[in-house]
Jmol script that loads the backbone (N, CA, C; Angstrom):
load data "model"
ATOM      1  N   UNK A   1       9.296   2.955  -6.888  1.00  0.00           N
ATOM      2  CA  UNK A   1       9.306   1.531  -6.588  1.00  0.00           C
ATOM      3  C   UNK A   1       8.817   1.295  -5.158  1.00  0.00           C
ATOM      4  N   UNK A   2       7.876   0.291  -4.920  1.00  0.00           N
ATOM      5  CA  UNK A   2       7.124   0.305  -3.455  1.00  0.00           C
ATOM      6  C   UNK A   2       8.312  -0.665  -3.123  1.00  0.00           C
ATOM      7  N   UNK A   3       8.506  -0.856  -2.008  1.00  0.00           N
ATOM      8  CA  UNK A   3       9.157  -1.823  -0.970  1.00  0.00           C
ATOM      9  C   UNK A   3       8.783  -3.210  -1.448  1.00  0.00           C
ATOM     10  N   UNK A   4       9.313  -4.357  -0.977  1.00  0.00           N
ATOM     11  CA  UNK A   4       9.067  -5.715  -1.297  1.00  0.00           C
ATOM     12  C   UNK A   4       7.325  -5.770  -0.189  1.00  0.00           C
ATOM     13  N   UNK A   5       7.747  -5.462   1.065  1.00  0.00           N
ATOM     14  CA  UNK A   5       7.170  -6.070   2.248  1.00  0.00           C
ATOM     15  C   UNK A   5       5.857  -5.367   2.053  1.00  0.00           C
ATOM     16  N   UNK A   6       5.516  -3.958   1.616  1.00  0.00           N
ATOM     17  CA  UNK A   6       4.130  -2.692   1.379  1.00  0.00           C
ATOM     18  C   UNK A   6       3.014  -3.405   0.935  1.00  0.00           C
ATOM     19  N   UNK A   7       1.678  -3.689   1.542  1.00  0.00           N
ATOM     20  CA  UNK A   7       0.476  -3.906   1.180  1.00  0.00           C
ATOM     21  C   UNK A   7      -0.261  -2.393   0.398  1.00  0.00           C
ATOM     22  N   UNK A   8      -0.904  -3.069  -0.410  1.00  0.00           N
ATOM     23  CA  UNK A   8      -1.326  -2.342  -1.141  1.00  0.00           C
ATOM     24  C   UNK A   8      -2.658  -2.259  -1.381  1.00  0.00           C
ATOM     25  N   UNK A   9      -4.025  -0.983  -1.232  1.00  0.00           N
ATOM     26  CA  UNK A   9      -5.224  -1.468  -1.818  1.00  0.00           C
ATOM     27  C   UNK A   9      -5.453  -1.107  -3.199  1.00  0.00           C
ATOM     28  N   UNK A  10      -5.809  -1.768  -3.648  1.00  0.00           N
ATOM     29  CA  UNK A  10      -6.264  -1.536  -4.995  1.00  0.00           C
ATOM     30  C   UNK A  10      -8.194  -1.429  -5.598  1.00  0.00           C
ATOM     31  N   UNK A  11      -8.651  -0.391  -6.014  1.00  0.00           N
ATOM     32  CA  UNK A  11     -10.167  -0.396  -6.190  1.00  0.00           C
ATOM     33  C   UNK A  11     -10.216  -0.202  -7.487  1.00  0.00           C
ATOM     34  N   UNK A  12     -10.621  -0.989  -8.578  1.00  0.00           N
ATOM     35  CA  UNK A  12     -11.474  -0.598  -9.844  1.00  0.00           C
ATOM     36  C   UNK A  12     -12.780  -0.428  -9.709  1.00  0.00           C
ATOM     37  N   UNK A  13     -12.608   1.032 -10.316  1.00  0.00           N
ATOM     38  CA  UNK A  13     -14.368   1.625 -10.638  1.00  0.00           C
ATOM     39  C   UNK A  13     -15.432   0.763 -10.766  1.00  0.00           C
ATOM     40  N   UNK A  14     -16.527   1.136 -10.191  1.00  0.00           N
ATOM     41  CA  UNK A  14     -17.704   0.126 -10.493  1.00  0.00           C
ATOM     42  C   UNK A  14     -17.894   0.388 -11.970  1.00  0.00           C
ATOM     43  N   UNK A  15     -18.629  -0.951 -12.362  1.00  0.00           N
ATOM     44  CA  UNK A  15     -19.005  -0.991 -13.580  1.00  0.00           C
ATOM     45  C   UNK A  15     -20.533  -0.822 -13.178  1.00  0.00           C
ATOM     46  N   UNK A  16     -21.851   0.124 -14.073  1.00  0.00           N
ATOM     47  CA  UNK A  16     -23.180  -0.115 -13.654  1.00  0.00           C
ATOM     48  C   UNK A  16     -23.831  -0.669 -14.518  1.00  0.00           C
ATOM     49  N   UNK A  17     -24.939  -1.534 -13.561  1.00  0.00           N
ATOM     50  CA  UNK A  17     -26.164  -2.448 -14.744  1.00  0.00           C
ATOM     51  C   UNK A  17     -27.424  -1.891 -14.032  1.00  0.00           C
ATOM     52  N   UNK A  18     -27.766  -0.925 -14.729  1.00  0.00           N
ATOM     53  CA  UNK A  18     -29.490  -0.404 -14.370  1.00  0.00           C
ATOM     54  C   UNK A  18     -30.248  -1.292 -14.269  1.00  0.00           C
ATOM     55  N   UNK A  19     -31.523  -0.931 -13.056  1.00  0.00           N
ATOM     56  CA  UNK A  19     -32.141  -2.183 -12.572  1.00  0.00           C
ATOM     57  C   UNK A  19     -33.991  -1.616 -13.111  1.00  0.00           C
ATOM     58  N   UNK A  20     -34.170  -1.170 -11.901  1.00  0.00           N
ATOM     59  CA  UNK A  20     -35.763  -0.460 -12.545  1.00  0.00           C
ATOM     60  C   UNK A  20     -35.770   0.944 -12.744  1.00  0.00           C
ATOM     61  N   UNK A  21     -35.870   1.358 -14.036  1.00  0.00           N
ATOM     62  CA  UNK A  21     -35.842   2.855 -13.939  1.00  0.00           C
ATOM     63  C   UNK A  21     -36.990   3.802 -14.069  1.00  0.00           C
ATOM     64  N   UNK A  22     -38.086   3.241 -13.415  1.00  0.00           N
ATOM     65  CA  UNK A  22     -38.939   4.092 -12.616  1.00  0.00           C
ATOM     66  C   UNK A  22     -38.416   5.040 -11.822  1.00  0.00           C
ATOM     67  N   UNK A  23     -38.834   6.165 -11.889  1.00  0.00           N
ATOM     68  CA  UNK A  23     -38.471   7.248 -11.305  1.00  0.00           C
ATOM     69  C   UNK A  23     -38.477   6.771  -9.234  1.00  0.00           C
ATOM     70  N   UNK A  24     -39.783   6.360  -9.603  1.00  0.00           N
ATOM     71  CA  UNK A  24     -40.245   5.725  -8.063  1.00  0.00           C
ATOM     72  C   UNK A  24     -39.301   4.638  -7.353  1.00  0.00           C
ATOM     73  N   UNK A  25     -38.727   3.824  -8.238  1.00  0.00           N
ATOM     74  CA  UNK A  25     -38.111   2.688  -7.787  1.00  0.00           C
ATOM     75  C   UNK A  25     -36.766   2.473  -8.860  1.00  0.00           C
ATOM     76  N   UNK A  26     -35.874   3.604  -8.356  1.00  0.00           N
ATOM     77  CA  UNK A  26     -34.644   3.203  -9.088  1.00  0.00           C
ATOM     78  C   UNK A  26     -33.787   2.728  -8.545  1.00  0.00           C
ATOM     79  N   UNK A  27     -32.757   2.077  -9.517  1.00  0.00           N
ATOM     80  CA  UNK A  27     -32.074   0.916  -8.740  1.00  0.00           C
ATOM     81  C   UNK A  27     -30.519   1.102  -9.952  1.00  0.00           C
ATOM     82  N   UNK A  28     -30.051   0.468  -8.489  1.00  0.00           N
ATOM     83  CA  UNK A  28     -28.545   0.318 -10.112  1.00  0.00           C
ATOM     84  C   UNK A  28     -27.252  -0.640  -9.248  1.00  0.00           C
ATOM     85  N   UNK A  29     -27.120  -1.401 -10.262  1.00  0.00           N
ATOM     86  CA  UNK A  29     -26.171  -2.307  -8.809  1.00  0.00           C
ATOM     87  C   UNK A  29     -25.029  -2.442 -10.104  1.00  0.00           C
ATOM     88  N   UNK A  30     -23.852  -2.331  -8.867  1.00  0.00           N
ATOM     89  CA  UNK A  30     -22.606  -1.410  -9.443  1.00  0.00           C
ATOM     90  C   UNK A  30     -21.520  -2.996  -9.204  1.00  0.00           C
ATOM     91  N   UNK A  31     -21.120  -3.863  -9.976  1.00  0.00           N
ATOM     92  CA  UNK A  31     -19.879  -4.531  -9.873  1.00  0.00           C
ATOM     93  C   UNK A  31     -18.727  -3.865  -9.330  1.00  0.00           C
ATOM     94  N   UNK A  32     -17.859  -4.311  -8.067  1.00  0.00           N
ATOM     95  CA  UNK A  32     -16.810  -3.865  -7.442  1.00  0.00           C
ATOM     96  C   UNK A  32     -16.044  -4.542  -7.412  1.00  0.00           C
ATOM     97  N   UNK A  33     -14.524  -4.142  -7.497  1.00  0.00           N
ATOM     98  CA  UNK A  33     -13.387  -4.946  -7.407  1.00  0.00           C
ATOM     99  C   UNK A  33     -12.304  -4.623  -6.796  1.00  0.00           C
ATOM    100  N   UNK A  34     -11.605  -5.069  -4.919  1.00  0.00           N
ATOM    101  CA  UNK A  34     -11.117  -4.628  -4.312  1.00  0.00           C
ATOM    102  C   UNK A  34      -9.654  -5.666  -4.377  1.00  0.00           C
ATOM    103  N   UNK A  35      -8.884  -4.919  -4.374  1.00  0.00           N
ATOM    104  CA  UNK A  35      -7.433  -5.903  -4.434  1.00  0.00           C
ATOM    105  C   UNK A  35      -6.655  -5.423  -3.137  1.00  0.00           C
ATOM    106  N   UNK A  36      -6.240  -6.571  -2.572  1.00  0.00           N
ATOM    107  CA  UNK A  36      -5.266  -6.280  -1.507  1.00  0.00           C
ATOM    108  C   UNK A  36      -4.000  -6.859  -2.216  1.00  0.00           C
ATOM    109  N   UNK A  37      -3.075  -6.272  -1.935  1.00  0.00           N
ATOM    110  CA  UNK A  37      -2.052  -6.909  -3.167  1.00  0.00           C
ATOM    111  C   UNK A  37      -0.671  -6.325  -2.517  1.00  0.00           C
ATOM    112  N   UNK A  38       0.679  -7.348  -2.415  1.00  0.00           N
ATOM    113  CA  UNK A  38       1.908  -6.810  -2.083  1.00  0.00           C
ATOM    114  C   UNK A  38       2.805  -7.100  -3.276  1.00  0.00           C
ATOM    115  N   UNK A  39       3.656  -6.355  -3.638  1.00  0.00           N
ATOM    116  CA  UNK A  39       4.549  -6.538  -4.499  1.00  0.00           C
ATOM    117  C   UNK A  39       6.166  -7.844  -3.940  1.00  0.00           C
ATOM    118  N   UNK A  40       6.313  -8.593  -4.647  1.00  0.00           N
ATOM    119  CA  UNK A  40       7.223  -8.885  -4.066  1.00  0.00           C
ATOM    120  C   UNK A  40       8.386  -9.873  -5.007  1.00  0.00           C
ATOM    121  N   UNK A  41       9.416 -10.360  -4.596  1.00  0.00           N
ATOM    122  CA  UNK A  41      10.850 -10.737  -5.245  1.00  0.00           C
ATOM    123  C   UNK A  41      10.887 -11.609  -5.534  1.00  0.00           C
ATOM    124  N   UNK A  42      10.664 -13.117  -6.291  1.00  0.00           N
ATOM    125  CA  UNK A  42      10.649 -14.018  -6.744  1.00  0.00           C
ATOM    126  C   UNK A  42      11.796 -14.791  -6.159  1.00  0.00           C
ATOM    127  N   UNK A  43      12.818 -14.202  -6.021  1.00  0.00           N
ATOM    128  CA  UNK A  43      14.034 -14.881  -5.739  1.00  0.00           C
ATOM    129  C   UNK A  43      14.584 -14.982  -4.318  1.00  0.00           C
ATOM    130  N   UNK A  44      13.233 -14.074  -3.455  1.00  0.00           N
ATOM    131  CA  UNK A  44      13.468 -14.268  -2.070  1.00  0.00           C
ATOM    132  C   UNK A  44      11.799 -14.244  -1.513  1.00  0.00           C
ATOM    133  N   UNK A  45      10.911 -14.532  -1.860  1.00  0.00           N
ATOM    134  CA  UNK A  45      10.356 -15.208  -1.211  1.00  0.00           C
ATOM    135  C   UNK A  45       8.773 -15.290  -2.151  1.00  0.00           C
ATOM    136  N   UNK A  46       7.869 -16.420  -1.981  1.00  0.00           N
ATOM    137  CA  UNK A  46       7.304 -16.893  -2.839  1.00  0.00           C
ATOM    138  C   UNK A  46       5.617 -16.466  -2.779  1.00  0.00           C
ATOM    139  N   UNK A  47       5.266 -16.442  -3.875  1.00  0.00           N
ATOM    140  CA  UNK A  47       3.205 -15.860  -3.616  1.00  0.00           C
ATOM    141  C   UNK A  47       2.776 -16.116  -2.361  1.00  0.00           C
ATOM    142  N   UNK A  48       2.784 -17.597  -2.199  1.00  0.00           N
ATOM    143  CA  UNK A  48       1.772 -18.141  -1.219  1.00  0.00           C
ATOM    144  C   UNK A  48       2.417 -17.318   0.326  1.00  0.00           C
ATOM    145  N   UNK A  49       3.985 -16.850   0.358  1.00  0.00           N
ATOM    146  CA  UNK A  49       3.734 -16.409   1.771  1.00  0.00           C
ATOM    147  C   UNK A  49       3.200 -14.794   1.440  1.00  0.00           C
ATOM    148  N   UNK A  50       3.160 -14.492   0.317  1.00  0.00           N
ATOM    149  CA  UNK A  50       2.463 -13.103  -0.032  1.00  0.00           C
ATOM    150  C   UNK A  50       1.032 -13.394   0.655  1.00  0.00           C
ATOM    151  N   UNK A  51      -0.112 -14.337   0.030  1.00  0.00           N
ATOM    152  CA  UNK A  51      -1.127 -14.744   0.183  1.00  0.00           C
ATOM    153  C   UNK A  51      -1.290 -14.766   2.174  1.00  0.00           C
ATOM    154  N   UNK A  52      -0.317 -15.320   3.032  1.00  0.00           N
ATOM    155  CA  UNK A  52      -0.476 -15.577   4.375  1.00  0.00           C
ATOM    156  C   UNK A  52      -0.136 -14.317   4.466  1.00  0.00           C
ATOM    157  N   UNK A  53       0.289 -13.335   4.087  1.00  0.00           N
ATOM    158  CA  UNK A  53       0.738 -12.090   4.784  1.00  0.00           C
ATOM    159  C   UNK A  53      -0.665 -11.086   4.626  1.00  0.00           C
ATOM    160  N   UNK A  54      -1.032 -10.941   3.513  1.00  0.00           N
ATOM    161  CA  UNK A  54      -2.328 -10.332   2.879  1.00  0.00           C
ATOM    162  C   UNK A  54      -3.814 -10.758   3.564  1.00  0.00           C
ATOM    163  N   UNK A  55      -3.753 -12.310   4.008  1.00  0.00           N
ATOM    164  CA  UNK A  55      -5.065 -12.747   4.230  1.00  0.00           C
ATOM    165  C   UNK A  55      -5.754 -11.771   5.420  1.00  0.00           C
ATOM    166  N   UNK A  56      -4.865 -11.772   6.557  1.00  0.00           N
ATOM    167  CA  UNK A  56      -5.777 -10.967   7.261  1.00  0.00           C
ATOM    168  C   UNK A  56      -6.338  -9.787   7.098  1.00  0.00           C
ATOM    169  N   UNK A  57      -5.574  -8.784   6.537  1.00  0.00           N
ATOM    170  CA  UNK A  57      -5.899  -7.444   5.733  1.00  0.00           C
ATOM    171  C   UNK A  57      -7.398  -7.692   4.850  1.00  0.00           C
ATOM    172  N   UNK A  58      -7.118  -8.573   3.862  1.00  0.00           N
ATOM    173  CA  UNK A  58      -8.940  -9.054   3.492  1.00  0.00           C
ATOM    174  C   UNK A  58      -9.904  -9.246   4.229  1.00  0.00           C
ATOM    175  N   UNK A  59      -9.276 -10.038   5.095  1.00  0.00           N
ATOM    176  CA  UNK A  59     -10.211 -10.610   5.761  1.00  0.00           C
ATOM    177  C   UNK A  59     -10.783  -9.172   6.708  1.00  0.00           C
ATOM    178  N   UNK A  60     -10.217  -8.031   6.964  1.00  0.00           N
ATOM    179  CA  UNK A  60     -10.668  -7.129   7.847  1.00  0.00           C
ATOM    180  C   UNK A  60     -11.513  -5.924   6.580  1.00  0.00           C
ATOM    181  N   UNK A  61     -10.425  -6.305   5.326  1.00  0.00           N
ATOM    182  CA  UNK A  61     -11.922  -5.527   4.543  1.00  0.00           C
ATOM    183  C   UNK A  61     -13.098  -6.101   4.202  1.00  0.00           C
ATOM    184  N   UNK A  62     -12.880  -7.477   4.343  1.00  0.00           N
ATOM    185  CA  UNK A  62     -14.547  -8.094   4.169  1.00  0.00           C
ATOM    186  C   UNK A  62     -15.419  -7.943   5.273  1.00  0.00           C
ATOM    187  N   UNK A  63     -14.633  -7.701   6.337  1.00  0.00           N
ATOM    188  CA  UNK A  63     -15.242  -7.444   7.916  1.00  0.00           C
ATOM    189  C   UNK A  63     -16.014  -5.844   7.696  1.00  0.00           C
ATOM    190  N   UNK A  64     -15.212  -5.163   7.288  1.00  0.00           N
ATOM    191  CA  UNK A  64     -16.025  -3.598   7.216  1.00  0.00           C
ATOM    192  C   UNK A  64     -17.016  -3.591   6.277  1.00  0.00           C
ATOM    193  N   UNK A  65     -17.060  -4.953   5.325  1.00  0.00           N
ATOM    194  CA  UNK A  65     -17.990  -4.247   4.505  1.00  0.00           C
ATOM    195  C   UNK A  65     -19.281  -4.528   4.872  1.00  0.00           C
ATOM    196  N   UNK A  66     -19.367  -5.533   5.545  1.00  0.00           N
ATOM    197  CA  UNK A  66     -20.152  -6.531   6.265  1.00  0.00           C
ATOM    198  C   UNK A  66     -20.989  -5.878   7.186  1.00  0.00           C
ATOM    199  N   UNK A  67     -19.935  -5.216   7.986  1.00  0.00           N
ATOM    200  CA  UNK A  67     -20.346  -4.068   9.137  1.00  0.00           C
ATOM    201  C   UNK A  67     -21.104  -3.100   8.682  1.00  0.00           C
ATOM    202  N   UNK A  68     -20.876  -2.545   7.735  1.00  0.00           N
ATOM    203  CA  UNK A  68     -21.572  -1.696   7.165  1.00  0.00           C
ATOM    204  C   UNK A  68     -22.786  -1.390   7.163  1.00  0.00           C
ATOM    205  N   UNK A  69     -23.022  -2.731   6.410  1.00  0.00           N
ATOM    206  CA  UNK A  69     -24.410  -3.193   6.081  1.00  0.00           C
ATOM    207  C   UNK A  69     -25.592  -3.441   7.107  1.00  0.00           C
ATOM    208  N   UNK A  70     -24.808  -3.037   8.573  1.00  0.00           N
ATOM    209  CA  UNK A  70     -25.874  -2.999   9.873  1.00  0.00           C
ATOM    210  C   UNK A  70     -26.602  -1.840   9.719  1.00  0.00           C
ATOM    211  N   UNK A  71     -26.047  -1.023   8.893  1.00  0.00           N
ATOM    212  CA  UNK A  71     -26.524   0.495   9.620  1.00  0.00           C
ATOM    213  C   UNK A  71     -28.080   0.168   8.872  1.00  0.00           C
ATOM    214  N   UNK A  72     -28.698   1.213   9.689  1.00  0.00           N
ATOM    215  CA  UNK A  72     -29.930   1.448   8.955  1.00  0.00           C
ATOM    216  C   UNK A  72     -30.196   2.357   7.821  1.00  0.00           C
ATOM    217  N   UNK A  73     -30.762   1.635   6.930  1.00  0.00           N
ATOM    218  CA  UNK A  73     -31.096   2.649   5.593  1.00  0.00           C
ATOM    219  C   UNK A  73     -29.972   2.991   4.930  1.00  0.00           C
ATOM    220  N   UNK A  74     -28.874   2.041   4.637  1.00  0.00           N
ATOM    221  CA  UNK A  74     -27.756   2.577   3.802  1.00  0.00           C
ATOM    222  C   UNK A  74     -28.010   2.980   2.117  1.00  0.00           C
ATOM    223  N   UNK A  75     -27.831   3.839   2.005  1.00  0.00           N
ATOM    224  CA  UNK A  75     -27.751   4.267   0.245  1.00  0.00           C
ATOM    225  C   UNK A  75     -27.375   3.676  -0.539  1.00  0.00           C
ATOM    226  N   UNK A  76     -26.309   2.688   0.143  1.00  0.00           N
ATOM    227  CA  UNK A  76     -25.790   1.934  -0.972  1.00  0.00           C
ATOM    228  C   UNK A  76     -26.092   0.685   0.000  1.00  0.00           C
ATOM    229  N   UNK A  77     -26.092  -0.879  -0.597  1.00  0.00           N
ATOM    230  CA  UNK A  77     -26.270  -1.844   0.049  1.00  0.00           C
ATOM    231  C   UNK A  77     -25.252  -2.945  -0.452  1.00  0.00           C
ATOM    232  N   UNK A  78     -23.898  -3.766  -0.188  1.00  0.00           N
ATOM    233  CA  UNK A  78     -23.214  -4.737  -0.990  1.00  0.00           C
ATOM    234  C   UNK A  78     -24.561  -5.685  -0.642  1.00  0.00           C
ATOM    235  N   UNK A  79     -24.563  -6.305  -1.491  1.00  0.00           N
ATOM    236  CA  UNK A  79     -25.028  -7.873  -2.184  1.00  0.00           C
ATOM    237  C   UNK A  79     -23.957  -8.569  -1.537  1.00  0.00           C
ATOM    238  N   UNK A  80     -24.212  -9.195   0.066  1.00  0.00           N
ATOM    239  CA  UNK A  80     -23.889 -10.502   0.710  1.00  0.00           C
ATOM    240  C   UNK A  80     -23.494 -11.443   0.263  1.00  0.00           C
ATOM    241  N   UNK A  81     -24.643 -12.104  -0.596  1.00  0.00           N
ATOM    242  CA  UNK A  81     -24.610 -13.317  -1.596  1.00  0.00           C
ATOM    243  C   UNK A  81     -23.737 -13.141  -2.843  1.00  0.00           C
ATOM    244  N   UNK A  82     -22.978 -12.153  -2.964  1.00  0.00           N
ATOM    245  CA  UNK A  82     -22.581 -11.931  -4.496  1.00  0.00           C
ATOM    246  C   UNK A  82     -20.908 -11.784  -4.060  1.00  0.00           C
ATOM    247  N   UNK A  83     -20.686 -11.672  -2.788  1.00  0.00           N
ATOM    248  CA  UNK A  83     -18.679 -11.808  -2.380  1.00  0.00           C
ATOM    249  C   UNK A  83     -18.354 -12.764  -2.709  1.00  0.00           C
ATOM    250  N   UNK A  84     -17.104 -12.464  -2.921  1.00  0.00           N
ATOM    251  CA  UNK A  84     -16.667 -13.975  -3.743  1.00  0.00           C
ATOM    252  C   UNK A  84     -15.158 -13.101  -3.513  1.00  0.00           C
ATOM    253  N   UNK A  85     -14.320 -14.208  -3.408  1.00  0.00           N
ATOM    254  CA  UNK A  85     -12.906 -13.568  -2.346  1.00  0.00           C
ATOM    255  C   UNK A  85     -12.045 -14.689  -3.248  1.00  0.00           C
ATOM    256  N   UNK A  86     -10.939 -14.147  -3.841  1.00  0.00           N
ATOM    257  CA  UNK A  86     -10.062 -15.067  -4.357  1.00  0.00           C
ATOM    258  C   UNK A  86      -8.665 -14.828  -4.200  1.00  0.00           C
ATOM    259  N   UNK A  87      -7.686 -15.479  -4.388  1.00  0.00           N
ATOM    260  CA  UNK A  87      -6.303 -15.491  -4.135  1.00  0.00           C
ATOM    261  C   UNK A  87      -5.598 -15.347  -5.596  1.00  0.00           C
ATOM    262  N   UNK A  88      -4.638 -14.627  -5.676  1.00  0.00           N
ATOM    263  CA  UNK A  88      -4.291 -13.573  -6.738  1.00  0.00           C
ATOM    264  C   UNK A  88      -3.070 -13.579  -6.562  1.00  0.00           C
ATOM    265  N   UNK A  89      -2.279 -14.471  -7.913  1.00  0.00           N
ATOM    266  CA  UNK A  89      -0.422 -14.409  -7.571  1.00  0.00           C
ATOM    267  C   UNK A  89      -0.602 -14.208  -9.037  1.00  0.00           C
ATOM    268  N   UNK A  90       0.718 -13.674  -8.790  1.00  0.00           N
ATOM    269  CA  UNK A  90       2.089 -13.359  -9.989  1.00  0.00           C
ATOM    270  C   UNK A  90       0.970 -12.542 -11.085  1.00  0.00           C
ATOM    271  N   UNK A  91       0.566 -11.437 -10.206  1.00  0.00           N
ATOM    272  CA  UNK A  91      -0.355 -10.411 -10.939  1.00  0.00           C
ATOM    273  C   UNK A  91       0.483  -9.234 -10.960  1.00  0.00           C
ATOM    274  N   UNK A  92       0.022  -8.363 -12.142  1.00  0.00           N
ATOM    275  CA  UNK A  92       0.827  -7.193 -12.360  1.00  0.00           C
ATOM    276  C   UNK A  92       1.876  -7.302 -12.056  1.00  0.00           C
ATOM    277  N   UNK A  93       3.058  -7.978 -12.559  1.00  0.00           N
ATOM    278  CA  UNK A  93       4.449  -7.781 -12.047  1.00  0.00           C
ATOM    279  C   UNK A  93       5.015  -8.211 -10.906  1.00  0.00           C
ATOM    280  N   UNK A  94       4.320  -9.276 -10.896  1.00  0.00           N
ATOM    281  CA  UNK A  94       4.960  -9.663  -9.170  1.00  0.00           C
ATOM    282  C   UNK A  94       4.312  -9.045  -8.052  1.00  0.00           C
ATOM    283  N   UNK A  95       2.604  -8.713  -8.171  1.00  0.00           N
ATOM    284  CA  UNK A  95       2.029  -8.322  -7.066  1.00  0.00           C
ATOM    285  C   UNK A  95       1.705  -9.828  -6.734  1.00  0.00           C
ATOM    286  N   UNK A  96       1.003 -10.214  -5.836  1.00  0.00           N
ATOM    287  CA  UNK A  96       0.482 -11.463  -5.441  1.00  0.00           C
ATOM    288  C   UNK A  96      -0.912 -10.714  -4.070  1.00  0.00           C
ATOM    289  N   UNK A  97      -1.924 -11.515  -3.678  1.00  0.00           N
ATOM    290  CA  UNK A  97      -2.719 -11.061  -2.649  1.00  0.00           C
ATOM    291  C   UNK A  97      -4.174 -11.664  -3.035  1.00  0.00           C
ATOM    292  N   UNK A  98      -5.091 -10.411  -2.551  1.00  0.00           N
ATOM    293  CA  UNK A  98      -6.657 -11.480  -3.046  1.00  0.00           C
ATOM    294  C   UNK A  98      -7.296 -10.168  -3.491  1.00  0.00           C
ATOM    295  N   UNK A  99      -8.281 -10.123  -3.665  1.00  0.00           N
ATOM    296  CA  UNK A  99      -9.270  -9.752  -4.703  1.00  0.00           C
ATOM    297  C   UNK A  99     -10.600 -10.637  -3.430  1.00  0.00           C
ATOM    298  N   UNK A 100     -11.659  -9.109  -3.503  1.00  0.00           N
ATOM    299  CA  UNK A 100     -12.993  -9.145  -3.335  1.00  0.00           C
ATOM    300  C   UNK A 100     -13.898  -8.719  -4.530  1.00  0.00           C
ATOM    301  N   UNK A 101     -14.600  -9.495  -4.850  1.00  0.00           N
ATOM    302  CA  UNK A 101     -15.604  -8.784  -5.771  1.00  0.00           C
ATOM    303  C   UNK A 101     -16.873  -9.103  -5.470  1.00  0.00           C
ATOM    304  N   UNK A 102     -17.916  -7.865  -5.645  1.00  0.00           N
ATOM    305  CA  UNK A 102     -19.225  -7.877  -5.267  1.00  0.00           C
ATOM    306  C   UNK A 102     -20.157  -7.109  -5.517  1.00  0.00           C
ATOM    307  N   UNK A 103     -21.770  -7.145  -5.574  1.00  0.00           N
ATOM    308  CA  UNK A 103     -21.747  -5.993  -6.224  1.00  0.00           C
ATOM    309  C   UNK A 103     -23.128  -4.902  -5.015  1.00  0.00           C
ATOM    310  N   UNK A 104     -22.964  -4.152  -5.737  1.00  0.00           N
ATOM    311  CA  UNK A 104     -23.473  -3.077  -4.663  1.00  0.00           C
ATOM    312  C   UNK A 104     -24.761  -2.474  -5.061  1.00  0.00           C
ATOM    313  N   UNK A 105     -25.528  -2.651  -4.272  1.00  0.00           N
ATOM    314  CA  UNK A 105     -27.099  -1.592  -5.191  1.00  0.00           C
ATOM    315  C   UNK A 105     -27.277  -0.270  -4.474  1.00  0.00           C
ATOM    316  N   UNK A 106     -27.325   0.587  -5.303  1.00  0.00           N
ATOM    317  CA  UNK A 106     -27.978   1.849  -4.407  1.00  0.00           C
ATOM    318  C   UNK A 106     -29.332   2.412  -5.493  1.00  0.00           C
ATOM    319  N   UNK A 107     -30.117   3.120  -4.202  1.00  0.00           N
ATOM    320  CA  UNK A 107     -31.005   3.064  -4.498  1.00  0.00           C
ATOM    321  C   UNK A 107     -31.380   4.134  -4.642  1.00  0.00           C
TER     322      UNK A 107
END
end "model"
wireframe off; spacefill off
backbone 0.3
color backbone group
């Protein structure tokens, strides 16, 4: 049993959608799904302060992923345009938090 207060990350496997499969120009961009998520007690305290406790934690993994994407020539590249950041209660059992999803091409 995790603690009430324990942040949690959560990653489901990419899913892949092949892009050009030329040997020369292959491509494959991978759907990702990152959960920041705390478990917590219904009867002592409620999603939304789950949600204020969690936000910054997202907000610093959307920051790395972001960062990332400076380097030169990365292998893999997230799709900028494709984050999409949502708020996530009374999931799995009383987790509550957010969810990044986006998707990633490598090449």
């Amino acid at each position: 049993s995790l603690p009430a207060n324990s942040v949690n990350l959560f990653v489901f496997p990419p899913l892949a959608e092949s892009g050009a499969k030329n040997v020369d120009n292959f491509k494959e961009v991978n759907k990702c799904v990152v959960f920041v998520m705390a478990k917590y007690d219904p009867q002592r305290r409620n999603s939304f302060d789950v949600l204020e406790q969690t936000q910054p934690i997202i907000d610093e993994v959307k920051s790395i992923l972001l960062k990332d994407q400076r380097a030169g020539c990365p292998v893999m590249r997230v799709e900028v345009d494709s984050i999409d950041t949502a708020p996530e209660t009374e999931l799995y059992g009383r987790f509550a938090g957010w969810s990044i999803a986006f998707n990633v091409t490598s090449y």
